[in-house]
MDAnalysis code that builds the backbone (N, CA, C; Angstrom):
import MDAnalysis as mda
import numpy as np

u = mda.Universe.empty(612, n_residues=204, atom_resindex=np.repeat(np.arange(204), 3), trajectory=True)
u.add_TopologyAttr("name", ["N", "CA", "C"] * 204)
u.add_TopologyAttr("resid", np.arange(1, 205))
u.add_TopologyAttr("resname", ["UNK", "UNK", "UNK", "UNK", "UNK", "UNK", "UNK", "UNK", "UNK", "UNK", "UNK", "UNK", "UNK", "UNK", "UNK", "UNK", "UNK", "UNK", "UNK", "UNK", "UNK", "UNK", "UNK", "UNK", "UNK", "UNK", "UNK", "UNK", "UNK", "UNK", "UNK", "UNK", "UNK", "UNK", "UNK", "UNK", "UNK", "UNK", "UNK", "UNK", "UNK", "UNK", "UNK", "UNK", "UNK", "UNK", "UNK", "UNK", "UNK", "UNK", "UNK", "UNK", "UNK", "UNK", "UNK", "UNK", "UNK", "UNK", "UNK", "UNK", "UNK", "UNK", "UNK", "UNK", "UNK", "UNK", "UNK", "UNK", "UNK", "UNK", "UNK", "UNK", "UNK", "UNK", "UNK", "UNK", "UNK", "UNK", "UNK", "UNK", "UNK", "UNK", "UNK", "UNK", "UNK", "UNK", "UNK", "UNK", "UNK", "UNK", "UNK", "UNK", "UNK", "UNK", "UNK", "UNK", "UNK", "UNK", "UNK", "UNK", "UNK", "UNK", "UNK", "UNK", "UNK", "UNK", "UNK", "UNK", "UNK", "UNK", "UNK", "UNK", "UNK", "UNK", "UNK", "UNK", "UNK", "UNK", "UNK", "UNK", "UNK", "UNK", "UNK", "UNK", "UNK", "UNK", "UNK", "UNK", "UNK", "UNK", "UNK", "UNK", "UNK", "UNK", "UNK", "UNK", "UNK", "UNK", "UNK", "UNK", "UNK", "UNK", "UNK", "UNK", "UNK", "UNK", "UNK", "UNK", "UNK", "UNK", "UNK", "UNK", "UNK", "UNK", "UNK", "UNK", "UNK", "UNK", "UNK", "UNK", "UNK", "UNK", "UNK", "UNK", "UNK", "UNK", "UNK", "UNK", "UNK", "UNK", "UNK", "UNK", "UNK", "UNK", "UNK", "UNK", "UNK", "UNK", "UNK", "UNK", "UNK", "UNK", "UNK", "UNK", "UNK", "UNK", "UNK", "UNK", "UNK", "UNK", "UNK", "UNK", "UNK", "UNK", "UNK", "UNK", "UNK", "UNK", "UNK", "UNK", "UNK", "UNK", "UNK", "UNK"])
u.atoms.positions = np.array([
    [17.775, -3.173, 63.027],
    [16.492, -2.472, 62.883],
    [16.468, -1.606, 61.623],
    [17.992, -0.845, 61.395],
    [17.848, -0.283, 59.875],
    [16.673, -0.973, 58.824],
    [17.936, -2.328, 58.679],
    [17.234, -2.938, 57.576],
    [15.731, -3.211, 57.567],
    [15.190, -3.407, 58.369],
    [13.630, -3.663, 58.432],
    [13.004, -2.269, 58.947],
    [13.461, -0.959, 58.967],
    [12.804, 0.091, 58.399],
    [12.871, 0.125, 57.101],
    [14.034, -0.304, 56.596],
    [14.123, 0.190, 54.787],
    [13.373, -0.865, 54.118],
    [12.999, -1.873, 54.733],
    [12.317, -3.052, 54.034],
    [10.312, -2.577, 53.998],
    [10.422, -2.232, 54.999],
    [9.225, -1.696, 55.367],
    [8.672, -0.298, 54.346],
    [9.584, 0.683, 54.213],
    [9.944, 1.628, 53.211],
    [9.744, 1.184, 52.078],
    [10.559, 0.208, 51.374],
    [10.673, -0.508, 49.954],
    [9.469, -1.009, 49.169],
    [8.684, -1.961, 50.404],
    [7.268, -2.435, 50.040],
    [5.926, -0.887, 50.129],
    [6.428, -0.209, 51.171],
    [5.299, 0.736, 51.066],
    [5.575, 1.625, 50.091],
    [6.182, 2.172, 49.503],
    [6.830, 2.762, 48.281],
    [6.077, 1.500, 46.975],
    [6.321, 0.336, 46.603],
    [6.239, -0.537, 46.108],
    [4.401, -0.790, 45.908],
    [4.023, -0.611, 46.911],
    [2.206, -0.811, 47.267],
    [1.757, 0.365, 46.778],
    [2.241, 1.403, 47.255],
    [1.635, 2.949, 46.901],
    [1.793, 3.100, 45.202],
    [2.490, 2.832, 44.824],
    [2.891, 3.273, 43.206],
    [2.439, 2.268, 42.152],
    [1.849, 0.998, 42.681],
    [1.616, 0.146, 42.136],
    [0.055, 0.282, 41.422],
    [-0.233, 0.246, 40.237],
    [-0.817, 0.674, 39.650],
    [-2.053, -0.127, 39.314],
    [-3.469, -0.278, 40.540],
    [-3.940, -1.316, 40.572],
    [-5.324, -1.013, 40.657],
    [-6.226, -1.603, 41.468],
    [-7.403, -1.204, 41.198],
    [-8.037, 0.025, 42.450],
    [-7.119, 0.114, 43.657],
    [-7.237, 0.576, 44.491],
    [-6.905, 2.124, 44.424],
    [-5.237, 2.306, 43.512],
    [-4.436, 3.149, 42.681],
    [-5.868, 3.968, 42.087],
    [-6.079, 2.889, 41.196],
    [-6.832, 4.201, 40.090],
    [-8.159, 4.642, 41.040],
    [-9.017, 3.733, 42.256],
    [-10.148, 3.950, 42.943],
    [-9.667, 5.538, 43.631],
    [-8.555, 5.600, 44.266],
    [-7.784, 6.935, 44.670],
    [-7.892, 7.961, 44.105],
    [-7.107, 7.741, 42.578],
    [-7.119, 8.895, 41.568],
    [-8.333, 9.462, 41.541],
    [-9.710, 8.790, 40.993],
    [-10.897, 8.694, 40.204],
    [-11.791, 9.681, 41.671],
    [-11.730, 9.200, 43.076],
    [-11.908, 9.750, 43.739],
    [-11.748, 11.566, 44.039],
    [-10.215, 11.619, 44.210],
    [-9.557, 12.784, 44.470],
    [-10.115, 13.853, 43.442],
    [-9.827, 13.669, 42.198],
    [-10.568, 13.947, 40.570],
    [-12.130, 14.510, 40.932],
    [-12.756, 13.206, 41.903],
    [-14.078, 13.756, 41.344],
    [-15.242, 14.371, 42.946],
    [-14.283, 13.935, 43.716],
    [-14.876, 14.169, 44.733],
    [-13.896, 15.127, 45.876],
    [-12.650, 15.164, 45.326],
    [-11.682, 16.260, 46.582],
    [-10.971, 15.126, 47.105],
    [-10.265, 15.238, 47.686],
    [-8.731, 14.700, 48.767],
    [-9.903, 14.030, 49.979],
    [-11.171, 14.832, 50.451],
    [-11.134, 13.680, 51.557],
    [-11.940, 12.101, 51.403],
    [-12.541, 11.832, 49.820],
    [-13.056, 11.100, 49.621],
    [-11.587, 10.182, 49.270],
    [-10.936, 10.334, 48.653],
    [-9.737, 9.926, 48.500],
    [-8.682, 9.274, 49.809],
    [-8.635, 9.805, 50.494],
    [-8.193, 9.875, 51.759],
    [-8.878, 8.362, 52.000],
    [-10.552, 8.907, 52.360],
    [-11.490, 7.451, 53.023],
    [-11.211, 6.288, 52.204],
    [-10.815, 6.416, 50.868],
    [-10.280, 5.340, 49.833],
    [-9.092, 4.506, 50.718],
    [-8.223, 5.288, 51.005],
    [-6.566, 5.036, 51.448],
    [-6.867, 4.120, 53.217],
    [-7.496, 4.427, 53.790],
    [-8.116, 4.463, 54.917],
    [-8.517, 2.960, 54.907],
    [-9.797, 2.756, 53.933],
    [-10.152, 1.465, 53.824],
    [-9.495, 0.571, 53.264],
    [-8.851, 0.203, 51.929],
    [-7.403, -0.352, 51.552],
    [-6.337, -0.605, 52.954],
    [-5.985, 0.311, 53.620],
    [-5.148, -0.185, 54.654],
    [-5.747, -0.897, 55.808],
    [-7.537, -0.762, 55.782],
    [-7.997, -1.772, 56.768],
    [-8.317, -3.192, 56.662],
    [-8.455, -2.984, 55.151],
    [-8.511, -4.510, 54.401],
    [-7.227, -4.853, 54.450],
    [-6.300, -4.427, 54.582],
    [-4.739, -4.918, 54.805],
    [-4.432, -5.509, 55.887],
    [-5.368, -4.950, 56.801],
    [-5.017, -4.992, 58.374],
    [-6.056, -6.869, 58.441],
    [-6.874, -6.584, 57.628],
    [-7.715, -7.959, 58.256],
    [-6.916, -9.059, 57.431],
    [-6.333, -8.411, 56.459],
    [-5.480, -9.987, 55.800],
    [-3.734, -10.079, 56.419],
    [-3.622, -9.182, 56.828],
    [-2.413, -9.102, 57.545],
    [-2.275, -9.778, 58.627],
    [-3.105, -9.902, 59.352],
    [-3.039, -11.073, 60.873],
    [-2.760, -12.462, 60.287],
    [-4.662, -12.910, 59.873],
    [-4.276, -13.945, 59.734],
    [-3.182, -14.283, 58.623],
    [-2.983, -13.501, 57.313],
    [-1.157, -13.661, 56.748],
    [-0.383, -14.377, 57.645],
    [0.048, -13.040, 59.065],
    [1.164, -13.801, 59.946],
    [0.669, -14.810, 60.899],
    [-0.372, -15.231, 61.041],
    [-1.051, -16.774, 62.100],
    [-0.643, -17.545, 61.006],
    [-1.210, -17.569, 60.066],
    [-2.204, -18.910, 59.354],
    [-1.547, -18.481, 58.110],
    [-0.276, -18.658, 57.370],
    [-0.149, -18.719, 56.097],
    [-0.786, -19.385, 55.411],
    [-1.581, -20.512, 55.853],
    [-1.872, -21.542, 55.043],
    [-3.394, -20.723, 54.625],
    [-3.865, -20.070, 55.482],
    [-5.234, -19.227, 55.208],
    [-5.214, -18.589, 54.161],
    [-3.655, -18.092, 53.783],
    [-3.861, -17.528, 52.568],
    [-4.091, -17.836, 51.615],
    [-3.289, -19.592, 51.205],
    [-2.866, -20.429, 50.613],
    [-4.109, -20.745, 50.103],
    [-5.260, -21.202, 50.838],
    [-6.150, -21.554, 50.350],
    [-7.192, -20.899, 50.061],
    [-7.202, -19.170, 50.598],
    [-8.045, -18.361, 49.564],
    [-7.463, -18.279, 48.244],
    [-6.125, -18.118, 48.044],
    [-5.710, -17.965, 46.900],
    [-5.881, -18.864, 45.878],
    [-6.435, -20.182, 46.425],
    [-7.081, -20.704, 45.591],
    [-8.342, -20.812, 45.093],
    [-9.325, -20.199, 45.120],
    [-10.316, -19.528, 45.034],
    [-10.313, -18.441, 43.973],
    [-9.020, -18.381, 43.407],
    [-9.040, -17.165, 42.293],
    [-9.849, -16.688, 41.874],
    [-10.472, -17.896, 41.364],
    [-11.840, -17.568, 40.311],
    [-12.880, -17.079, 41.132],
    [-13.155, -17.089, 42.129],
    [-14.293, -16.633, 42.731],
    [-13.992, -15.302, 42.861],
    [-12.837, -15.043, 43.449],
    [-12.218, -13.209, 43.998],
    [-12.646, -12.800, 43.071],
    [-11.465, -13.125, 41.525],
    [-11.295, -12.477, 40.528],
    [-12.966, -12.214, 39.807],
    [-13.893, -13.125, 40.223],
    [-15.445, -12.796, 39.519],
    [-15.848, -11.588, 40.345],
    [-16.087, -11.644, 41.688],
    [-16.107, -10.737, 42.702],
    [-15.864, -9.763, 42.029],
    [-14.482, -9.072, 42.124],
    [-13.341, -8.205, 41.833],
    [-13.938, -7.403, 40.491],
    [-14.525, -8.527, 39.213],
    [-14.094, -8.341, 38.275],
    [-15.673, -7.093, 38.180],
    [-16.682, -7.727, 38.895],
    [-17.914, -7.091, 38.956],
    [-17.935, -6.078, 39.327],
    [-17.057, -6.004, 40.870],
    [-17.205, -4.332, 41.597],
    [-16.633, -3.449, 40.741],
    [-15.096, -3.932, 39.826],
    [-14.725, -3.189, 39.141],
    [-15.760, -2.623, 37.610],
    [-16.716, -2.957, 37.393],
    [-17.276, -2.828, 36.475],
    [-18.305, -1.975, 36.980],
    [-18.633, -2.347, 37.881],
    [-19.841, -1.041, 38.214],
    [-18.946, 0.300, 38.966],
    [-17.198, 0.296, 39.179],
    [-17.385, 1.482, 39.598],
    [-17.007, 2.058, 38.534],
    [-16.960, 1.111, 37.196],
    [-16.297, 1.693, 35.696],
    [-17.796, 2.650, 35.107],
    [-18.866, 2.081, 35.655],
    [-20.247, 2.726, 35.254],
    [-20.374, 4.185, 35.802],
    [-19.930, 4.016, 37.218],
    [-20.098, 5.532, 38.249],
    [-19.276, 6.355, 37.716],
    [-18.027, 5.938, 37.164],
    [-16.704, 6.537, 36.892],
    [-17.142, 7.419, 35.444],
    [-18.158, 6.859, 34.661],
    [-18.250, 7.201, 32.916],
    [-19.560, 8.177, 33.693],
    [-20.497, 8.034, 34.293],
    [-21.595, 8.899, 35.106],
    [-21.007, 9.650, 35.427],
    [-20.095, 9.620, 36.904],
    [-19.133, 11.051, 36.735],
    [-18.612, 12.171, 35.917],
    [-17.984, 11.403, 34.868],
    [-17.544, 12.257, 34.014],
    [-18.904, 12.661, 32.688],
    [-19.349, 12.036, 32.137],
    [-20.225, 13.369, 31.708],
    [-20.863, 14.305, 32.216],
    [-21.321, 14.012, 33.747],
    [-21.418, 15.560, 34.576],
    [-20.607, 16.484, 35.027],
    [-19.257, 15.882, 34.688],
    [-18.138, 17.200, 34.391],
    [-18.170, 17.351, 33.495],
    [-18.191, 16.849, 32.462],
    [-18.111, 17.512, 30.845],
    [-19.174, 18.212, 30.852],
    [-20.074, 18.054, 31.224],
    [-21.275, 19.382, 31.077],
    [-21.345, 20.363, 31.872],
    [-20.313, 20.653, 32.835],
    [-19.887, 21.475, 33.362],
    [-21.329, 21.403, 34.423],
    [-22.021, 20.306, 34.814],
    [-23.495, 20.097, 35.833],
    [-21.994, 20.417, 37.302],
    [-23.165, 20.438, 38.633],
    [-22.629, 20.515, 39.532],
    [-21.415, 18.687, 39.866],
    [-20.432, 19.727, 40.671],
    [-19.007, 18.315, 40.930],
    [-19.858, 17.318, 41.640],
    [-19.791, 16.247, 41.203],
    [-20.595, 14.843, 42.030],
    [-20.174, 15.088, 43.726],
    [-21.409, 14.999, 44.345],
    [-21.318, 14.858, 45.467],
    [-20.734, 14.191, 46.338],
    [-19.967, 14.195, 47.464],
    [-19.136, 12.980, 48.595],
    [-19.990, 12.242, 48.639],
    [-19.506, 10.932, 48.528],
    [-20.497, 9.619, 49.015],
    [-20.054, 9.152, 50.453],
    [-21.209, 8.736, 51.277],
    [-20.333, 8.656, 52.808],
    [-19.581, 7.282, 52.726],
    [-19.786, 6.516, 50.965],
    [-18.687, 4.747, 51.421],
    [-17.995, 4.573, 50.801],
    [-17.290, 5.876, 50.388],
    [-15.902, 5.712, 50.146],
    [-14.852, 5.065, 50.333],
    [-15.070, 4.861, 51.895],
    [-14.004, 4.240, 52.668],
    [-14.338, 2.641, 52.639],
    [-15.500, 2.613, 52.454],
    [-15.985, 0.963, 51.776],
    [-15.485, 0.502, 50.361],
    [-15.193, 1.876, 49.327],
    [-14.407, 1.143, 48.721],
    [-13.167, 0.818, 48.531],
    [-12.416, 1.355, 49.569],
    [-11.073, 1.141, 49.713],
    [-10.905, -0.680, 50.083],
    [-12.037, -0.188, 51.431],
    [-11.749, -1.686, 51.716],
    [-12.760, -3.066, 50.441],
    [-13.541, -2.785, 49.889],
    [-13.902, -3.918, 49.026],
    [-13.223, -4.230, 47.922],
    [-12.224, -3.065, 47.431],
    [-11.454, -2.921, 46.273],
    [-10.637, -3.961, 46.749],
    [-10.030, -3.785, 47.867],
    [-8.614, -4.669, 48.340],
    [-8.809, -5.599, 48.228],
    [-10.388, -5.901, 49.222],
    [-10.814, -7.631, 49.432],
    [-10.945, -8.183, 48.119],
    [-11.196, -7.567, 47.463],
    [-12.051, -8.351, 45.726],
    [-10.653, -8.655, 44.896],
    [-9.722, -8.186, 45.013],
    [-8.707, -8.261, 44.354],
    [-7.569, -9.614, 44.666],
    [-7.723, -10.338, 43.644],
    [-6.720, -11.793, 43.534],
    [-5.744, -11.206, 43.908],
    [-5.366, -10.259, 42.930],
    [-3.299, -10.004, 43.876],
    [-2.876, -9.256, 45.113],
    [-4.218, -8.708, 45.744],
    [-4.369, -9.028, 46.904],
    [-3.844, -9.818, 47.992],
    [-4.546, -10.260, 47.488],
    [-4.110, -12.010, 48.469],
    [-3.348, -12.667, 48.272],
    [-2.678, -12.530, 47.095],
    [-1.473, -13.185, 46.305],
    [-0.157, -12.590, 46.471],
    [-0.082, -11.093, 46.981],
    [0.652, -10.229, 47.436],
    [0.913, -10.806, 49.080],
    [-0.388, -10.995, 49.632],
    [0.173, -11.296, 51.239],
    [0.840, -12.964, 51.224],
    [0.657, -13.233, 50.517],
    [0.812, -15.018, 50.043],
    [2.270, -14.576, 49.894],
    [2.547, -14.227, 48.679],
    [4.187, -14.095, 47.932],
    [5.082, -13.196, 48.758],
    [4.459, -11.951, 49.226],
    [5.548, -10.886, 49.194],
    [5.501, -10.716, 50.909],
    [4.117, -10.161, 51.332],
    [4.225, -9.411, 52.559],
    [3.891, -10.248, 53.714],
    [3.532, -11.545, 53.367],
    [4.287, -12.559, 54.791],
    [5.381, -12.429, 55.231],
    [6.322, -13.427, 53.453],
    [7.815, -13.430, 53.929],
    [8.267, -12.230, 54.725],
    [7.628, -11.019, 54.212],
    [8.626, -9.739, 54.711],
    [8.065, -9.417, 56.137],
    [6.967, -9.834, 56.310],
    [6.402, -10.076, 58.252],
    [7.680, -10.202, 58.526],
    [7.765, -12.059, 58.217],
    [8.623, -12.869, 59.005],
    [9.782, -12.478, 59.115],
    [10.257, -11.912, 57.879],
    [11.787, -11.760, 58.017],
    [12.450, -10.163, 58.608],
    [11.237, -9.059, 58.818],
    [11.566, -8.332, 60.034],
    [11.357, -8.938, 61.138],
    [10.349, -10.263, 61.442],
    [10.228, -10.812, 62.618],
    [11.776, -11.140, 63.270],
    [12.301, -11.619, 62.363],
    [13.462, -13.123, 62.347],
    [15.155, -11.705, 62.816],
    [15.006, -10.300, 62.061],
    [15.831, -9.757, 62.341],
    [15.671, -8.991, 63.601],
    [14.226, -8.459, 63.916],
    [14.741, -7.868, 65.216],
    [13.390, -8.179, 66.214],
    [12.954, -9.387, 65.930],
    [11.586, -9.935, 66.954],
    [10.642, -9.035, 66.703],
    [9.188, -8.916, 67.736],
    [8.536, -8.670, 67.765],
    [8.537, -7.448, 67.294],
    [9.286, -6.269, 67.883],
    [9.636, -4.727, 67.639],
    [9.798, -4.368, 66.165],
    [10.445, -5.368, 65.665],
    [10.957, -5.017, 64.329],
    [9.835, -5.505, 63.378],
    [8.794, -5.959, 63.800],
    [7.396, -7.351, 63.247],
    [7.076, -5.448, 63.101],
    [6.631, -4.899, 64.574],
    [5.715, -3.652, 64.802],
    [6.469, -2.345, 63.368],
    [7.825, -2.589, 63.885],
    [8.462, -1.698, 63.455],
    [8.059, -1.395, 61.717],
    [8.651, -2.718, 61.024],
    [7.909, -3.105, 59.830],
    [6.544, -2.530, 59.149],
    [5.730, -3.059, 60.227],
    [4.237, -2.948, 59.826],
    [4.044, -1.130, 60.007],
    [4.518, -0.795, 60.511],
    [3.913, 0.842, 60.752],
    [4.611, 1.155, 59.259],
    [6.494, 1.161, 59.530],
    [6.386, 2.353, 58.199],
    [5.693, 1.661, 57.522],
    [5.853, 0.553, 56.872],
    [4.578, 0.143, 55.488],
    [3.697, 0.788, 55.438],
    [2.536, 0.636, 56.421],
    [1.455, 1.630, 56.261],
    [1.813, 3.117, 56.105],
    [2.365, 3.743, 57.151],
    [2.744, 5.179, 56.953],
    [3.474, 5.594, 55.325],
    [4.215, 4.923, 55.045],
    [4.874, 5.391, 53.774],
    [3.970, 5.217, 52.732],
    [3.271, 3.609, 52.568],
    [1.782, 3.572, 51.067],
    [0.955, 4.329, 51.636],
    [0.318, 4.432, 52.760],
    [-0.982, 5.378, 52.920],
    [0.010, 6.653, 52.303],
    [1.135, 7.390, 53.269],
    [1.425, 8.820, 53.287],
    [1.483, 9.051, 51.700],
    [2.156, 8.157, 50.840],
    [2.512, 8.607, 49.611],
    [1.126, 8.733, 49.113],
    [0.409, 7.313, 49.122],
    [-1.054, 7.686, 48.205],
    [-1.927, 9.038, 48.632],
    [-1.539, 9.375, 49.662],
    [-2.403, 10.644, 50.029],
    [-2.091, 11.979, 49.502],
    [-0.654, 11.503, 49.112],
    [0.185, 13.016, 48.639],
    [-0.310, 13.033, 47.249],
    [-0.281, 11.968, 46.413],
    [-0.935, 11.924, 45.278],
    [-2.062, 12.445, 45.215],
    [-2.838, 11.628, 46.032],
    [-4.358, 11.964, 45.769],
    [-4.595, 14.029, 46.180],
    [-4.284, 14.332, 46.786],
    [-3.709, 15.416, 46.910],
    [-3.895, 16.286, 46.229],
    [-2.428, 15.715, 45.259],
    [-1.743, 16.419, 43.944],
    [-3.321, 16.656, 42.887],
    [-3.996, 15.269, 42.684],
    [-4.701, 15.207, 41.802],
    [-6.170, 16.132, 42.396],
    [-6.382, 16.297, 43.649],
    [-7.699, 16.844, 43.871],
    [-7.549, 18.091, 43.953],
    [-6.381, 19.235, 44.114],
    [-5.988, 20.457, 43.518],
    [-5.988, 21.106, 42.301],
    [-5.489, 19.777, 41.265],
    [-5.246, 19.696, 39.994],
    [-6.810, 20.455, 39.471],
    [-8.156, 20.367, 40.234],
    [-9.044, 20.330, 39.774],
    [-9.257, 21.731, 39.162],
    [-8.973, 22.708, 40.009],
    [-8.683, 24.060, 39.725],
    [-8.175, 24.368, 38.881],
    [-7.181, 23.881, 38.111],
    [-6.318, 24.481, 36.769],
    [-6.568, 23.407, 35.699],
    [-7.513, 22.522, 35.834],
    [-7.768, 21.928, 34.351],
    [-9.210, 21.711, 34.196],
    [-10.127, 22.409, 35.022],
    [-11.245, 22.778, 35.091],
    [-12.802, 21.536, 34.804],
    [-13.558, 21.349, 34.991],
    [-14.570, 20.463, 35.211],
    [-14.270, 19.305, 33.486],
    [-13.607, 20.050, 32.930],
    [-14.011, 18.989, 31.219],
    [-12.232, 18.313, 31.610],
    [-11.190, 18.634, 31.958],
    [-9.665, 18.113, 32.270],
    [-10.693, 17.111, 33.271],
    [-11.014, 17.205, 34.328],
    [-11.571, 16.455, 35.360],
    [-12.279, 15.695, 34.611],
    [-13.353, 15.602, 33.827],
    [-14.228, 14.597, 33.195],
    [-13.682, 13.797, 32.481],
    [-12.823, 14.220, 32.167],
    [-11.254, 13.368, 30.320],
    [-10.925, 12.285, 31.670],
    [-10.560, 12.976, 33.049],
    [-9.656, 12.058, 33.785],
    [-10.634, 11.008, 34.389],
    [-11.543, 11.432, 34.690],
    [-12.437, 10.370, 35.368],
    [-13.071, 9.523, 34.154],
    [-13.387, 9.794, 33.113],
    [-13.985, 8.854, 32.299],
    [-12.949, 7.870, 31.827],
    [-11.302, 7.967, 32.063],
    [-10.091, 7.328, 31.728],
    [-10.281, 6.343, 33.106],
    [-10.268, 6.986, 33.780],
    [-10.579, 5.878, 35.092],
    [-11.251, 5.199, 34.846],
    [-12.540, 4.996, 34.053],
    [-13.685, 3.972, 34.028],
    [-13.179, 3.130, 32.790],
    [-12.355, 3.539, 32.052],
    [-11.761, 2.743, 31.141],
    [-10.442, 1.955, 31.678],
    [-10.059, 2.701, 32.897],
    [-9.148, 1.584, 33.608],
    [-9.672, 0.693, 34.112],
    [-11.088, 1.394, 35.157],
    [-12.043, 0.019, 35.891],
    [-12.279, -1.546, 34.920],
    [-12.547, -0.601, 33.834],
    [-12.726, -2.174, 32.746],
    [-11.609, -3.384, 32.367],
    [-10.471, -1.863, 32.018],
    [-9.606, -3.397, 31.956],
    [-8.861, -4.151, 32.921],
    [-9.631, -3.135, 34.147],
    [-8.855, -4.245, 35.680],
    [-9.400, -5.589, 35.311],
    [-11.081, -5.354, 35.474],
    [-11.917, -6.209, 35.672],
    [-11.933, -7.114, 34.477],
    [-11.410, -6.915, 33.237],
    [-11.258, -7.715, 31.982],
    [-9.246, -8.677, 32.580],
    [-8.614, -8.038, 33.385],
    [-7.842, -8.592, 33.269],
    [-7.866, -9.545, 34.324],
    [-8.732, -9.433, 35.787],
    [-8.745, -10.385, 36.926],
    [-9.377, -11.399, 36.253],
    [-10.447, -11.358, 35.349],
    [-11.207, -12.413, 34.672],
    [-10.500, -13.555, 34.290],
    [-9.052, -12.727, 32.985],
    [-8.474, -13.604, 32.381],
    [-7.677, -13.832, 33.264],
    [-7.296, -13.740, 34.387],
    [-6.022, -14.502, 35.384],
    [-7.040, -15.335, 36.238],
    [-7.648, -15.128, 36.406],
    [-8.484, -16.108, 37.339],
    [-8.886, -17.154, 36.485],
    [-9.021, -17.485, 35.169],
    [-9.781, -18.469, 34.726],
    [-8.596, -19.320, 34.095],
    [-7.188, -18.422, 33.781],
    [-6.092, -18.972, 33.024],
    [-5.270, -19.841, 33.885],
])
């Protein structure tokens, strides 16, 4: 059972730090809206996990053949990421003008989960990485160790991304509405080159 806590550990450590479109949706959040919009980010990402995570362990082959579909995700993907690159550059010149902090949006937690769904390595992640590692806590300690697995994962990428997001929605206080606007308008320049880079992997 060790080993498939530390395996479980390894990937959620591995998911949380991974620097993706969900990553920066977190940051850009925490930045511009506080820790609990951030939070609803982390929330939805792990529920879109949860709906590709079953069928993952039923139906590998389910994956197999969304993942072929690249091009469609990655168009998907490449769009949402572009309009939240628009909200993200909107954000930040109303911190640079020191206007009131953008308001909580109540679908936050919608974009946790559409970020996940829209995203090719996504699905290419439950394809490559986090089946095998289902199966092979399955294979070391059965079902328990399947459960065992799946919790820390979640607990350790949610717990860490939350500590971040955290870090960054405190931050707001000591680098004041124009530090906050530099960071969120960098976010919308990340949104772009997510969405410039799912393009070119999906079509290559």
């Amino acid at each position: 059972m060790g080993e498939v806590i530390w395996l479980g550990v390894l990937l959620g450590v591995g998911a949380a730090l991974s620097v993706g479109p969900i990553f920066v949706t977190i940051l850009n959040e925490a930045a511009t809206r506080g820790f609990g919009a951030a939070f609803r980010v982390i929330l939805g990402s792990a529920t879109a996990d949860v709906v590709l995570l079953l069928p993952a362990l039923a139906f590998a082959w389910v994956i197999a053949a969304v993942a072929r579909a690249a091009f469609w995700v990655g168009l998907a993907g490449a769009a949402f990421f572009l309009w939240l690159a628009v909200g993200a550059v909107r954000d930040a010149v109303r911190l640079w003008r020191a206007e009131t902090a953008p308001r909580a949006e109540g679908w936050a937690f919608w974009k946790g989960v559409v970020g996940n769904l829209a995203n090719p390595l996504t699905w290419t992640f439950w394809l490559a990485t986090g089946t095998p590692a289902m199966l092979r806590a399955e294979h070391l300690a059965g079902s328990a160790g399947l459960v065992a697995f799946t919790v820390t994962w979640f607990v350790v990428a949610s717990g860490l991304e939350a500590v971040i997001a955290l870090a960054v929605a405190r931050s707001g206080r000591r680098i004041g509405h124009r530090g906050q606007g530099a960071f969120t308008a960098l976010s919308g320049v990340v949104f772009v080159a997510l969405a410039g880079l799912m393009l070119t992997r999906s079509t290559g």
